[in-house]
N, C-alpha and C positions, 0 to 999 in steps of 0.2 A: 338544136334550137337555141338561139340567142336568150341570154339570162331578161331581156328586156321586151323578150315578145311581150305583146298584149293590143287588144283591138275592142274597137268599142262598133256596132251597128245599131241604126237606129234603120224603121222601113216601116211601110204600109202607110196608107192615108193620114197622109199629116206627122210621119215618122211617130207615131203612139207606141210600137211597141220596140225595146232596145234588150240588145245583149252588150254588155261593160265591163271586160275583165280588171279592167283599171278600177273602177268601184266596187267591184263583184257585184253585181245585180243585172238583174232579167226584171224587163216591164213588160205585160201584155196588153194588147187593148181588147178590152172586154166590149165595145163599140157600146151598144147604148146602158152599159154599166161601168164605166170610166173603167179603170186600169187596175190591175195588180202587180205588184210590185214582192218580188222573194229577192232575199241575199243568197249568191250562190256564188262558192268559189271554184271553178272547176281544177282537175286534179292534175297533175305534170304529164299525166297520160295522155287525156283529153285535149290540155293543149299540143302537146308533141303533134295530134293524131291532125289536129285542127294546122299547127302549121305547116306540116308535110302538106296538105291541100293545099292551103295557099302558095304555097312553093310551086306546086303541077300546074294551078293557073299563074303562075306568074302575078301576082300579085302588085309587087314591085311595078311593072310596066307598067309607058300609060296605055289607057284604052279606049276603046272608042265607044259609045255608051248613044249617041243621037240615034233615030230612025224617023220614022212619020208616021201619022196617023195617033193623033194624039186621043186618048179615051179621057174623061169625066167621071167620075171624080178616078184622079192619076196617084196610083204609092209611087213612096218615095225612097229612096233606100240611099244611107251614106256611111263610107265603113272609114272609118281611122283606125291605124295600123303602126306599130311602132315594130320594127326591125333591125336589132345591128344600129342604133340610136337615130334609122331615117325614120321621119314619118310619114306616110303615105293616107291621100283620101283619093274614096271614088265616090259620086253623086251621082245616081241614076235617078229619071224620072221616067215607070214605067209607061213604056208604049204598046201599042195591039200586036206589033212586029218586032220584034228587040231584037239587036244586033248577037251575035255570036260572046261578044267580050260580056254584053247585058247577061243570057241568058249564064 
């Protein structure tokens, strides 16, 4: 694992809840109780275990993320990803059908 991993996601209606290793913190959305907010640093395990996944999907690559069949109210999910000093995002906006690279 590169000395530089680290990834931030935000997702769900209106990207409310985030995981940030860059900041260390987790936000949830409590939806009609706003949010909570913990500092959490995860441990060189945790990310090890977390970058081997992203390594299996390819992470790196681009993807293809469109489909149809658009739902109301739509999450949203956007991951940045530092690597090896690239940095990588992907923005999904969930759909009823989501592509393979989505799911």
């Amino acid at each position: 694992m590169p000395e530089d991993f680290g990834f931030s996601i935000q997702y769900g209606v209106g990207k409310k809840n985030e995981i940030d290793t860059f900041k260390g913190i987790v936000i949830k959305d409590l939806v009609d109780n706003g949010t909570a907010k913990a500092n959490i640093t995860l441990s060189d395990k945790e990310m090890f275990e977390i970058y081997e996944k992203m390594k299996d999907i390819n992470v790196l690559e681009k993807k293809k993320f469109n489909s149809k069949c658009e739902l109301e109210p739509y999450e949203e999910t956007e991951w940045k990803i530092i690597i090896d000093g690239k940095t990588v995002t992907h923005s999904i906006r969930e759909y009823c059908d989501p592509t393979s690279d989505a799911e």
